[in-house]
VOPAGU-2260 file (C-alpha; in pm, 1 decimal, decimal comma):
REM VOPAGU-2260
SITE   aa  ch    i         X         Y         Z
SITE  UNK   A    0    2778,3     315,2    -224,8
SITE  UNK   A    1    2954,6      -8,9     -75,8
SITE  UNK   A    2    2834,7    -232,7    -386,9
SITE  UNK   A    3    2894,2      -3,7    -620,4
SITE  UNK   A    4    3075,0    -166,0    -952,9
SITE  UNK   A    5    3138,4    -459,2    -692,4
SITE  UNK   A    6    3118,0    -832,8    -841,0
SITE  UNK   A    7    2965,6   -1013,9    -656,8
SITE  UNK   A    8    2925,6   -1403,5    -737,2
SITE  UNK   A    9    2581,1   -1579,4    -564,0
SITE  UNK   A   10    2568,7   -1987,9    -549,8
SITE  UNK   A   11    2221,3   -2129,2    -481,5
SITE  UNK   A   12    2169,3   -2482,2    -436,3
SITE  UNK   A   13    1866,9   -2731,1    -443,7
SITE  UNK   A   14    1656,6   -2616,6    -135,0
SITE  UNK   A   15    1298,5   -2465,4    -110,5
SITE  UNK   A   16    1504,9   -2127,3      45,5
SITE  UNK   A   17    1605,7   -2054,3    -290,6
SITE  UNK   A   18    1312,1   -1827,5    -302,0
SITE  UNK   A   19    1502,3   -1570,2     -90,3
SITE  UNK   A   20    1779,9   -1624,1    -325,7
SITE  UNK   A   21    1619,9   -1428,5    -548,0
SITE  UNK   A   22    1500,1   -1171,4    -317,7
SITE  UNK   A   23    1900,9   -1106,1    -200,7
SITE  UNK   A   24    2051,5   -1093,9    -581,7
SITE  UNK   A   25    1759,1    -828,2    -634,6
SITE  UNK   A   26    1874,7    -638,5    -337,4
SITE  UNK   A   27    2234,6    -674,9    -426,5
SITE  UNK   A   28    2155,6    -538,3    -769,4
SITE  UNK   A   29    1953,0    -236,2    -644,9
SITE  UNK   A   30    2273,6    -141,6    -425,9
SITE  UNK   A   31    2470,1    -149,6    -743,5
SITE  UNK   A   32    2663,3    -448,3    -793,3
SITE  UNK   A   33    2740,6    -688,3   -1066,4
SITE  UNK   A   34    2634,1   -1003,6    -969,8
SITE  UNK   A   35    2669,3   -1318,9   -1143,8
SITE  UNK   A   36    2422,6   -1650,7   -1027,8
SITE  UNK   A   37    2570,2   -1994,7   -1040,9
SITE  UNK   A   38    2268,7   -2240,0   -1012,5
SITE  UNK   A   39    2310,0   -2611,1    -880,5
SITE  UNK   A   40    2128,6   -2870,2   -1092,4
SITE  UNK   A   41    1908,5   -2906,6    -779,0
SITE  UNK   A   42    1833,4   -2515,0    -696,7
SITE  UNK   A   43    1711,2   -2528,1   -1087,0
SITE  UNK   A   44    1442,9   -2779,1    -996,5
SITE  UNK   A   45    1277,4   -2496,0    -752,0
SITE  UNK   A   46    1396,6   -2180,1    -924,2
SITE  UNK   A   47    1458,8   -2160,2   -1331,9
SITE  UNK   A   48    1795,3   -1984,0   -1485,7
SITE  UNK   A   49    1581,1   -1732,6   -1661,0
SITE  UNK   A   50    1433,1   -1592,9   -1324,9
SITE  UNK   A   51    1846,7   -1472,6   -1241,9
SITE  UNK   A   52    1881,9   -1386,7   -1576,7
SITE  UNK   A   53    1609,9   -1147,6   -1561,6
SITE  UNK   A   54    1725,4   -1006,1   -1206,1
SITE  UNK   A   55    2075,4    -954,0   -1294,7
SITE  UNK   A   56    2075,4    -884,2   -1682,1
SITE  UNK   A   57    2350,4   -1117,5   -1699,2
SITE  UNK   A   58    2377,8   -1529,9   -1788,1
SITE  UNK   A   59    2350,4   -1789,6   -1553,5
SITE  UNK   A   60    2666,4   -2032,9   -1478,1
SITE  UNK   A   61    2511,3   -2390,0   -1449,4
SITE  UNK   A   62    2728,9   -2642,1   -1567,8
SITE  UNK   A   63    3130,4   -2680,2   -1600,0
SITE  UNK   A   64    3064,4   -2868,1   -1940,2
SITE  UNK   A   65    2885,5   -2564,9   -2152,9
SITE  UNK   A   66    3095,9   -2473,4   -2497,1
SITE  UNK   A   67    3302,8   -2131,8   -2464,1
SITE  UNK   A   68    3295,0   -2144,3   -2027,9
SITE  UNK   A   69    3582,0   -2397,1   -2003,3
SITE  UNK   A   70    3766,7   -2160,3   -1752,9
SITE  UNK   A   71    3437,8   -1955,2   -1649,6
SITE  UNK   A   72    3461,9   -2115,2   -1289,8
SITE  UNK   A   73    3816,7   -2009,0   -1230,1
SITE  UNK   A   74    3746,1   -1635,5   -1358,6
SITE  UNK   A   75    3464,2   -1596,5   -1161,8
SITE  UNK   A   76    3664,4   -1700,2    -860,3
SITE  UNK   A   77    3959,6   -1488,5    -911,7
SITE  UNK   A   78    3743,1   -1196,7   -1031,6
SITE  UNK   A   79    3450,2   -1178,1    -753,4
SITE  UNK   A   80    3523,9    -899,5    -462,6
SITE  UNK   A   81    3243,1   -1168,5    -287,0
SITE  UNK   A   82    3089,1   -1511,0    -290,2
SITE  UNK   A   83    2760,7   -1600,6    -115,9
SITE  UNK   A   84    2624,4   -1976,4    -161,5
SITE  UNK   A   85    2242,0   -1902,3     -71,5
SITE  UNK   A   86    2073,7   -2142,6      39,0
SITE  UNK   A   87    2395,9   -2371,2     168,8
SITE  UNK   A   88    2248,9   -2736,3     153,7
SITE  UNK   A   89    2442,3   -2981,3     383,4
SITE  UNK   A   90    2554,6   -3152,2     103,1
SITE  UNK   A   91    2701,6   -2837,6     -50,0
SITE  UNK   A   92    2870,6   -2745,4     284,2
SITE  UNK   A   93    3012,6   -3113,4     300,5
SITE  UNK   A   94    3161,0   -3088,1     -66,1
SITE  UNK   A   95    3299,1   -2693,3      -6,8
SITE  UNK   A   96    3459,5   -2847,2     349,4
SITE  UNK   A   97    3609,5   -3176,6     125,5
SITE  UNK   A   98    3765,6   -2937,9    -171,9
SITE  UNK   A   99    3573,9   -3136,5    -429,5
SITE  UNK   A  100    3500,1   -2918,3    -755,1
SITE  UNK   A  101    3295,1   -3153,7    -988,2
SITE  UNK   A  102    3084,7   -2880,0   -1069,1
SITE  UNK   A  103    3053,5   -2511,8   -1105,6
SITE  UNK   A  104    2957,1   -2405,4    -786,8
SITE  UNK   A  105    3182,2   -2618,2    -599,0
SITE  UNK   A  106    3505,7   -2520,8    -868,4
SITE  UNK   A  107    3418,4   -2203,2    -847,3
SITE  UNK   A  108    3446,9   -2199,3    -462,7
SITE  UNK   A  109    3742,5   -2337,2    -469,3
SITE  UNK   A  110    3922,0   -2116,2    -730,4
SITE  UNK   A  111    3758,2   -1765,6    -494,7
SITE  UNK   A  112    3984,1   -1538,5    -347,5
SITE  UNK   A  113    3798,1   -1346,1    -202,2
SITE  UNK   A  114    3558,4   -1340,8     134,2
SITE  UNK   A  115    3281,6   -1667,3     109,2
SITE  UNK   A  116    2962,3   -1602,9     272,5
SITE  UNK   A  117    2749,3   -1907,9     374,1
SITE  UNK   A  118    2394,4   -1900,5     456,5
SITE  UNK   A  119    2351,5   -2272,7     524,2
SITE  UNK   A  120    1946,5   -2405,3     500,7
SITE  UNK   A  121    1815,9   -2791,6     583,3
SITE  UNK   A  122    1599,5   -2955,7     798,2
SITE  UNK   A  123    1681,4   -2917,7    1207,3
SITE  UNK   A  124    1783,8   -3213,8    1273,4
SITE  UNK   A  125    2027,7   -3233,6    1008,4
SITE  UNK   A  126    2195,8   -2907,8    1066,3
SITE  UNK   A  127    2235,6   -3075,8    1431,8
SITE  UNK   A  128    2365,9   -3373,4    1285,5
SITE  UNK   A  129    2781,5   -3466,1    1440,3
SITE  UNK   A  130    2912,0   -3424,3    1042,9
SITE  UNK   A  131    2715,9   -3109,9     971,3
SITE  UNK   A  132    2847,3   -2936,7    1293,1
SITE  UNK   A  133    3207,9   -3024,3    1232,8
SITE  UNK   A  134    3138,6   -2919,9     838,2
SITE  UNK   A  135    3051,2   -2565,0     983,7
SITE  UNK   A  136    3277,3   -2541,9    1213,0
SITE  UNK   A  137    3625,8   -2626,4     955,5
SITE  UNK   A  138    3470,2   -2396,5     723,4
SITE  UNK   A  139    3491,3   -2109,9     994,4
SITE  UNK   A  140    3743,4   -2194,4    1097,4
SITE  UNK   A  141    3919,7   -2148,2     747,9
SITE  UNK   A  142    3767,7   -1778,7     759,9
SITE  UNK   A  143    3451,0   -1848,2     553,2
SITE  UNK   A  144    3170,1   -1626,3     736,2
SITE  UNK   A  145    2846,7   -1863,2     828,7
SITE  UNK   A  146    2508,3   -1701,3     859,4
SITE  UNK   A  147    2265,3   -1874,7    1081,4
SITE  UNK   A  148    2038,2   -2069,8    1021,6
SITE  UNK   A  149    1807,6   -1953,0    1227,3
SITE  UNK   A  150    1444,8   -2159,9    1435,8
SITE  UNK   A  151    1138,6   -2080,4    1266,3
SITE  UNK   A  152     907,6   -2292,7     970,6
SITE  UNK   A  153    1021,3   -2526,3     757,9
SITE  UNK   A  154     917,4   -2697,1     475,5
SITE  UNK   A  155     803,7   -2997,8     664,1
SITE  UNK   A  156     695,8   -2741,6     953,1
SITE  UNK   A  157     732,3   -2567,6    1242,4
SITE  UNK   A  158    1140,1   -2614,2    1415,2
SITE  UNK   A  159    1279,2   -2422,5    1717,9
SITE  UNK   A  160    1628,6   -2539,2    1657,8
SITE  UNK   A  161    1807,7   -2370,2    1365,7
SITE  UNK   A  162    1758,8   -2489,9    1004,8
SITE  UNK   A  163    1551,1   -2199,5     839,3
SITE  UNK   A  164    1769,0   -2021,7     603,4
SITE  UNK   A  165    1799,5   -1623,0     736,8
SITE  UNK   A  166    1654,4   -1366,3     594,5
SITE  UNK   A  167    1873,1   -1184,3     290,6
SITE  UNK   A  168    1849,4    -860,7     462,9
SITE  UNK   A  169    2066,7   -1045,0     742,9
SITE  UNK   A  170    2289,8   -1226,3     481,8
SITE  UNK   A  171    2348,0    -866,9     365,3
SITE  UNK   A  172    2458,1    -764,6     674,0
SITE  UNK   A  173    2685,6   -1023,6     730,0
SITE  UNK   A  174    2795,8    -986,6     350,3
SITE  UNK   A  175    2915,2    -638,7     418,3
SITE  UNK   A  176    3101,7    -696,7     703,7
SITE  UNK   A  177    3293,3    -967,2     513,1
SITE  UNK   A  178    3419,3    -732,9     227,6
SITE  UNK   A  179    3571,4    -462,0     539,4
SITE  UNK   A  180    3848,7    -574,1     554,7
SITE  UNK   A  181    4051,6    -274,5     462,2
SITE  UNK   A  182    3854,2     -62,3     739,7
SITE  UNK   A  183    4027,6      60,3    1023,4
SITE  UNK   A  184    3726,5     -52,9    1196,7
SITE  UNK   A  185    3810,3    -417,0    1184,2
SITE  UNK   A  186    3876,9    -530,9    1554,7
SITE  UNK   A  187    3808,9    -232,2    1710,8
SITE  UNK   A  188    3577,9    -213,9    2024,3
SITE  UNK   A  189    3319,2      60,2    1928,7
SITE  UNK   A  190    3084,6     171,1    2184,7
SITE  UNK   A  191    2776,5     366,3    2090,3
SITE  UNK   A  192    2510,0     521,5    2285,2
SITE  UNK   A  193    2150,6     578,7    2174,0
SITE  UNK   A  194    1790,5     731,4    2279,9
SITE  UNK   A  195    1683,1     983,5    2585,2
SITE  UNK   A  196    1689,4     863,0    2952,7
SITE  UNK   A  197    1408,4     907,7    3188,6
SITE  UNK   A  198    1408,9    1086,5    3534,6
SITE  UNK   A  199    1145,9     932,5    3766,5
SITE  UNK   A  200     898,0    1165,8    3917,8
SITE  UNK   A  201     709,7     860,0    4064,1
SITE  UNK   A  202     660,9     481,6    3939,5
SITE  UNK   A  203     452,0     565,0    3638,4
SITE  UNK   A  204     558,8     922,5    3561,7
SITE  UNK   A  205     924,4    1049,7    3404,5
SITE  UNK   A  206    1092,2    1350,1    3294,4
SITE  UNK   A  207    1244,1    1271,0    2913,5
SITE  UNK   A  208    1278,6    1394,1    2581,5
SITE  UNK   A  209    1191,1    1325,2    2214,1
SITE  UNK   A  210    1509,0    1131,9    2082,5
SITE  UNK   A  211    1418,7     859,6    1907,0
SITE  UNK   A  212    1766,3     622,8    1919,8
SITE  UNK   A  213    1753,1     659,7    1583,0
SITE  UNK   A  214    2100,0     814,2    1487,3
SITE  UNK   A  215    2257,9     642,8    1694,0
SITE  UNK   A  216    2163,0     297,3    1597,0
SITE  UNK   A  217    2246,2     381,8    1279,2
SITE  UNK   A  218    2615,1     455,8    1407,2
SITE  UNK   A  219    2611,2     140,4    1541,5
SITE  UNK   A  220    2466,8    -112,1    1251,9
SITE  UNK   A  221    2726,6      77,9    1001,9
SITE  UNK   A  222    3012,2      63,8    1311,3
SITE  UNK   A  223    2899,7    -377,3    1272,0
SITE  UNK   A  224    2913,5    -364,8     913,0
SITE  UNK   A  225    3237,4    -238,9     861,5
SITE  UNK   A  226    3419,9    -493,1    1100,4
SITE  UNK   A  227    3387,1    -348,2    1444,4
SITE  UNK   A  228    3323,9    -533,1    1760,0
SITE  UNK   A  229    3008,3    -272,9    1824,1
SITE  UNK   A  230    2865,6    -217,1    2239,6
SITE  UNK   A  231    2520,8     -35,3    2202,6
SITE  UNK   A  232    2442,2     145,4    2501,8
SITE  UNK   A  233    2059,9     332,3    2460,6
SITE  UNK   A  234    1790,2     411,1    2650,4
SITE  UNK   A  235    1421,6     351,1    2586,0
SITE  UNK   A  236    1385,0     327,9    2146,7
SITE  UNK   A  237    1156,8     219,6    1927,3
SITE  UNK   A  238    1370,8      74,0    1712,6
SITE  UNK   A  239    1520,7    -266,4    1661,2
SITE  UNK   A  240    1870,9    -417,0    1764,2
SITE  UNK   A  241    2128,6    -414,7    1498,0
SITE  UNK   A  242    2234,0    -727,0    1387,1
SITE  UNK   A  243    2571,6    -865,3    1498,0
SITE  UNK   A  244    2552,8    -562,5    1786,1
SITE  UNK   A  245    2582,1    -631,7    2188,5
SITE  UNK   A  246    2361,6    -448,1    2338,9
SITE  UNK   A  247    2247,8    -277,3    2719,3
SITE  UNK   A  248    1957,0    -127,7    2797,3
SITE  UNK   A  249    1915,3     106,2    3033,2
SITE  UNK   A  250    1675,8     419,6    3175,9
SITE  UNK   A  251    1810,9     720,9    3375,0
SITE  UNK   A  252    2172,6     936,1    3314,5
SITE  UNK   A  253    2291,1     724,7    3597,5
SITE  UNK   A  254    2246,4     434,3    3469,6
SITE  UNK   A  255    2431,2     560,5    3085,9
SITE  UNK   A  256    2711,8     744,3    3313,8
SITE  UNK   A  257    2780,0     344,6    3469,0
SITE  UNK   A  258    2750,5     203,4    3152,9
SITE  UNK   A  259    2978,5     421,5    2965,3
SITE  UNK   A  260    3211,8     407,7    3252,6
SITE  UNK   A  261    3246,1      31,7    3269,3
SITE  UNK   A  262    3263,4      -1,7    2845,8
SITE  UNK   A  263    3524,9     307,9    2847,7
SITE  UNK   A  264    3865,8     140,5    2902,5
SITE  UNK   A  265    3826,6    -114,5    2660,9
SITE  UNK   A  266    3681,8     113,5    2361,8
SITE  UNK   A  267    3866,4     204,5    2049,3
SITE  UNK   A  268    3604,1     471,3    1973,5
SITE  UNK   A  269    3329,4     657,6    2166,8
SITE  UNK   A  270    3034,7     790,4    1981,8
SITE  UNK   A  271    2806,2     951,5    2290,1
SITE  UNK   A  272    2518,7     997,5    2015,3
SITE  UNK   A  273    2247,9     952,4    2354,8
SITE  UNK   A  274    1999,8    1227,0    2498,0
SITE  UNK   A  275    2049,6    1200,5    2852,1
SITE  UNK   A  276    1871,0    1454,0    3068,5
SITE  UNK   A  277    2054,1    1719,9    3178,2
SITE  UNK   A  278    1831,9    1772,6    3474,6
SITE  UNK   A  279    1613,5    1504,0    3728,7
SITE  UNK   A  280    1396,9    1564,1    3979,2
SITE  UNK   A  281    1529,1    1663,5    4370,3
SITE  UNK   A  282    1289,7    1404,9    4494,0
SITE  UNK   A  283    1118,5    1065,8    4328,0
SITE  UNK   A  284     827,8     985,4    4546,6
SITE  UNK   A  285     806,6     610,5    4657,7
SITE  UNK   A  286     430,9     639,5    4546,6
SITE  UNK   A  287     245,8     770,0    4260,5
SITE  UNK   A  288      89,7    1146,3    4292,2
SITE  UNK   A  289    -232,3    1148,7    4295,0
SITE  UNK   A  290    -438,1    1448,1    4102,1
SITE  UNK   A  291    -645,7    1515,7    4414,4
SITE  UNK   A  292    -325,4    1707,0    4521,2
SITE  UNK   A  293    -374,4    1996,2    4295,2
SITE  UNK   A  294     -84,9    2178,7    4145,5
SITE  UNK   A  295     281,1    2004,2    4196,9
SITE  UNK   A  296     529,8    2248,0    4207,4
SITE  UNK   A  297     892,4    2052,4    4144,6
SITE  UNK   A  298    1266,5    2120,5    4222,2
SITE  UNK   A  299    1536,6    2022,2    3965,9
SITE  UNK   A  300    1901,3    1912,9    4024,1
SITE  UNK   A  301    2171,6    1873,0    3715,1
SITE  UNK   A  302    2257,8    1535,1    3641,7
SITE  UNK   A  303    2592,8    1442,4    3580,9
SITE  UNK   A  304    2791,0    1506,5    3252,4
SITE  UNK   A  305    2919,4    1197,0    3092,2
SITE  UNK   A  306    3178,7    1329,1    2885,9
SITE  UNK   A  307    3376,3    1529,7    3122,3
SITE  UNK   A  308    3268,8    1299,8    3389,7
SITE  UNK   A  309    3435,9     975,3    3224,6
SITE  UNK   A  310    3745,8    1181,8    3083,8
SITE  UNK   A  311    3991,9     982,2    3311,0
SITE  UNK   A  312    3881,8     631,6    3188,3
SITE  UNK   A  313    3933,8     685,5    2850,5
SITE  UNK   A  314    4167,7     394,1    2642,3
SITE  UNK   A  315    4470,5     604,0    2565,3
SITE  UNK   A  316    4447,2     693,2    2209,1
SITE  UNK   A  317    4027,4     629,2    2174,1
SITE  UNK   A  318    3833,9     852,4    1930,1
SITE  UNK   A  319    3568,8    1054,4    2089,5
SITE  UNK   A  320    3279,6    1166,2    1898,4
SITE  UNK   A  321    2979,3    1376,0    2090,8
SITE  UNK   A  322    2685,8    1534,6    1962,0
SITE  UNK   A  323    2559,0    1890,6    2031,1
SITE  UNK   A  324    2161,8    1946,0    1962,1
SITE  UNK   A  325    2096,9    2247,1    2028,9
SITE  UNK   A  326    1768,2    2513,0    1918,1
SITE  UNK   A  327    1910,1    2640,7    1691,2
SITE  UNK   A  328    2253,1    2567,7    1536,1
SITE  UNK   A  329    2519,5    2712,4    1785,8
SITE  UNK   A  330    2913,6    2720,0    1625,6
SITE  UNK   A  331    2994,9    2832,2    1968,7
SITE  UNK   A  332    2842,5    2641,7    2173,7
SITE  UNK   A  333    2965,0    2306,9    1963,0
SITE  UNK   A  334    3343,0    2446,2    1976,0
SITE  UNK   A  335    3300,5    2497,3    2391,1
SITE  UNK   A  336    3162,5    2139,2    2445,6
SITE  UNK   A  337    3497,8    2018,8    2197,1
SITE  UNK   A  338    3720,8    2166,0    2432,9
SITE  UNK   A  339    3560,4    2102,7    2754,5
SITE  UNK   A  340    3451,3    1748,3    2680,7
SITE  UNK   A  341    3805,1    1635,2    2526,1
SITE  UNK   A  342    3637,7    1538,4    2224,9
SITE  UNK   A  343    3795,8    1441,7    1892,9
SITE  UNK   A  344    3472,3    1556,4    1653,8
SITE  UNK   A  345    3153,1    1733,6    1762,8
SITE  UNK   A  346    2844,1    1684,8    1550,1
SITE  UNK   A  347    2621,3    1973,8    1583,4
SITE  UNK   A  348    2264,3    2011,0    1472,4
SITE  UNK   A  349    1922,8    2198,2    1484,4
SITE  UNK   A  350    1660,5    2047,4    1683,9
SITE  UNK   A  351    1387,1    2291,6    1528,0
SITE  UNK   A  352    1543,4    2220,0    1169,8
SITE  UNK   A  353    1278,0    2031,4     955,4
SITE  UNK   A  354    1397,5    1678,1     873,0
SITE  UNK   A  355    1674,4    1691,3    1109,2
SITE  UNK   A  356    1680,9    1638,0    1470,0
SITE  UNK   A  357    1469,8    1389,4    1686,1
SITE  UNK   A  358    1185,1    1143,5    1540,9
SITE  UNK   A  359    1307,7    1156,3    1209,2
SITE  UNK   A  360    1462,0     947,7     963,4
SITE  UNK   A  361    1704,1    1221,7     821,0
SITE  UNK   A  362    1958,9    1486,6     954,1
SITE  UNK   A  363    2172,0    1775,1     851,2
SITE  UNK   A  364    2488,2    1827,0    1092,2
SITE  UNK   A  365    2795,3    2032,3    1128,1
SITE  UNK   A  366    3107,4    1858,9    1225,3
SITE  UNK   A  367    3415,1    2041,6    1405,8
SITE  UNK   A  368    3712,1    1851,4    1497,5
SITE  UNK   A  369    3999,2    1946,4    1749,8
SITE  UNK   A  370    4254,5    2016,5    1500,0
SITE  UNK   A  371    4011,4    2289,5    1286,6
SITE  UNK   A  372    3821,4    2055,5    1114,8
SITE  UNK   A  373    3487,9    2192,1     951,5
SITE  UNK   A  374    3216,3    2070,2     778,4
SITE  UNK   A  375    2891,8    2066,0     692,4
SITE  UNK   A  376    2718,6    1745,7     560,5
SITE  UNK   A  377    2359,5    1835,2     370,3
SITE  UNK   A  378    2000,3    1678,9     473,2
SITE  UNK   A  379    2059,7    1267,2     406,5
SITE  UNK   A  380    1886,5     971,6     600,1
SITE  UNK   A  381    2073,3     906,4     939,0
SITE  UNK   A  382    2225,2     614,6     777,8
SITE  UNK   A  383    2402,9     800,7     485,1
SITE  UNK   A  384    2483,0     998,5     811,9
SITE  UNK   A  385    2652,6     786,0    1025,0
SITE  UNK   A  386    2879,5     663,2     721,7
SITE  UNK   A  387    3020,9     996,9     660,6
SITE  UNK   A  388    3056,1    1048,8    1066,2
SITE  UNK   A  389    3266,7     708,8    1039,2
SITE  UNK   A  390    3456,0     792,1     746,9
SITE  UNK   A  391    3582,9    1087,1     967,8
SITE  UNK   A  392    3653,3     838,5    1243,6
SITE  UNK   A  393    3820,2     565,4    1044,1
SITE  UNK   A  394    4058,2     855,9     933,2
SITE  UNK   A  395    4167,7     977,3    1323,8
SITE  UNK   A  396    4205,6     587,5    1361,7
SITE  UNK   A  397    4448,5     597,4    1046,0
C-alpha cells in the first residue's frame, strides 16, 4: 500500500473548505498513513481540534507557544514523507511564498523536506487577483505541487472561474504523484490504450465487443500517479478520464492503429491493454439496412494488427506490454503473440473466468516476459492489477 506507515503532515487554514479537510485526512488514514493535523487559528473557527483528533488518533498541532512542542514544528517538517495545506487561503499562500514562520503551519512549512502539496481555496476573484497569481506561480516554481482550484459554488455562490477548493479524491491524486519520485516512471511518456473499437455495418449499427476500458484506465491513472507523463488512447468506455491523463478518443482499429502510430516514437512504454476488432465488415453501407430486407448475409475482412504493424516505430529501448484474452487461458498462444509481436511482457487471461475478463472490476492474469519470466498474479481489482503490471515495467525500465 503507497501510504502505508507513511507520515503524512495536513495544514488546514481558516476557509469554509475545511470540511473536505476532514474528508481527505479520513481517506489518508484508511490507506494507512500516520497523519498529523496542524490547524490555523482561523480553520479552528469552522472545524474544532477534537474533530482531527478523533480522525487520526493523534493530537492536533495549533500553536508554536504550547509547553513541551517548542521544536514540534521543525520535527514534523524534517520527519513528514508529505505535506498538504488543505484548504490554502491566499493569505496562507502569500506567507508560505514570503518564508514567514510566525506560526505552526507556516514554521512547519518552512522546516519540510519533503514534497508540499497545495490545494489553494478563496473567492474567484481573489484567486485572479495580480499578487495571488504570482504567489502560485513562485511557489511552483520552487517545486511545490498546486492543485486547482477548480469553477463551481462558493460560499457566496455560484463562480465559473476557479476558487472552489478540489475535491480530496483529486488532492489524493496529485498527493501521490508528489511522493514518486523514486519511480522510474517519473518523466517517462507512457501511452496506454483502452476499450473495444467498433466496425460500422451502417450509421447506426457496429460490430464490437464487451471490453469495458476498464483495465486499462486503471494502467493509466496508476501510470499518472507514479510520475509519468500518461497518453490514453481508448475507444468507446464508460468510465471516466483519469486525472492528470491526456487523452484521445477514438472508434474503429483504424483509427487506434493511427493513434498508436503517431504516439509510438515518443513513448517510453507501450501498454496495448485495448480490444480492437480483429475483423470489420467488407462493405459499410452509406445508408442504414432496413429490416424489410430479410436476412443479411455479411463478408468479413481482418483488420490490421497493431503490434506487429507499428514494430518499426517503436522508441529504441520502449517497454512493450500486450494483453492476450483469450477463452480460455492459452500458455501457448500468449508465448506466440510475445514473439511475434516483439513484446517485452504478455498479460494473459480468461475471458470466461468469473471475476476476470471484460465488465468487471477484478482480474486474474498470467504474465510471461521475453527473457522466461512467469507469473501468475491471483483474482484482485484491476487497480491492485495494474500496480503489479507496473512494478514489472518500472523494473525493465531499471
Amino acid at each position: 500500500m503507497l501510504w502505508a506507515n507513511r507520515h503524512v503532515v495536513v495544514g488546514v487554514t481558516g476557509g469554509i473548505a475545511c470540511y473536505k479537510s476532514c474528508y481527505l485526512v479520513r481517506r489518508l488514514v484508511e490507506a494507512g498513513a500516520q497523519v498529523d493535523v496542524i490547524l490555523t487559528r482561523g480553520a479552528a473557527e469552522f472545524v474544532t481540534p477534537v474533530t482531527f483528533e478523533a480522525l487520526t488518533g493523534r493530537p492536533v498541532f495549533s500553536s508554536l507557544w504550547e509547553p513541551g512542542r517548542a521544536l514540534a514544528h521543525v520535527q514534523l517538517g524534517r520527519s513528514a514523507d508529505l505535506f498538504i495545506v488543505a484548504p490554502a487561503t491566499a493569505h496562507t499562500l502569500a506567507r508560505i511564498r514570503h518564508g514567514f514562520a510566525d506560526d505552526f503551519l507556516t514554521a512547519a512549512v518552512l522546516a519540510a523536506q519533503c514534497p508540499v502539496v497545495l490545494a489553494p481555496a478563496m473567492n474567484d476573484a481573489m484567486f485572479a487577483a495580480p499578487p495571488t497569481v504570482e504567489n502560485v506561480a513562485e511557489l511552483r516554481s520552487r517545486g511545490m505541487t498546486v492543485v486547482g482550484p477548480e469553477g463551481g459554488p462558493l460560499a457566496e455562490g455560484a463562480a465559473d472561474r476557479p476558487g472552489r477548493m478540489s475535491e480530496p479524491d483529486t488532492i489524493l491524486a496529485y498527493a501521490r504523484r508528489a511522493v514518486a519520485s523514486a519511480s522510474p516512471l517519473v518523466g517517462r511518456r507512457v501511452v496506454v490504450t483502452a476499450g473495444p473499437t467498433r466496425e460500422s455495418l451502417d450509421p447506426v449499427r457496429v460490430i464490437t465487443n464487451r471490453s469495458s476500458g476498464k483495465m486499462g484506465y486503471r494502467l493509466a491513472e496508476a501510470a499518472w500517479q507514479r510520475g509519468a507523463n500518461v497518453l490514453l488512447i481508448s475507444g468507446p468506455s464508460g468510465e471516466a478520464v483519469p486525472i492528470g491523463v491526456e487523452f484521445e478518443a477514438i472508434e474503429s482499429t483504424a483509427d487506434l492503429h493511427g493513434a498508436v502510430q503517431r504516439a509510438l516514437p515518443a513513448a517510453d512504454v507501450l501498454i496495448m491493454a485495448a480490444a480492437p476488432a480483429d475483423y470489420r465488415p467488407s462493405e459499410s453501407t452509406p445508408t442504414k439496412r432496413p429490416r424489410q430486407q430479410g436476412p443479411v448475409s455479411l463478408s468479413f475482412e481482418p483488420t490490421v494488427d497493431i503490434l506487429v504493424a507499428t514494430q518499426p516505430d517503436r522508441k529504441p529501448g520502449a517497454v512493450v506490454v500486450g494483453f492476450a484474452l483469450e477463452t480460455g487461458l492459452d500458455l501457448g498462444k500468449a508465448k506466440a503473440k510475445l514473439e511475434r509481436k516483439g513484446l517485452d511482457f504478455v498479460v494473459g487471461n480468461d475471458a470466461l473466468e468469473p471475476g476476470a475478463g471484460f465488465e468487471v472490476d477484478t482480474n486474474r492474469v498470467l504474465v510471461l516476459g521475453r527473457d522466461g519470466f512467469r507469473r501468475e498474479f491471483p483474482l484482485a481489482s484491476k487497480s491492485v492489477v495494474a500496480e503489479q503490471i507496473l512494478d514489472l515495467v518500472e523494473t525493465k525500465l531499471g
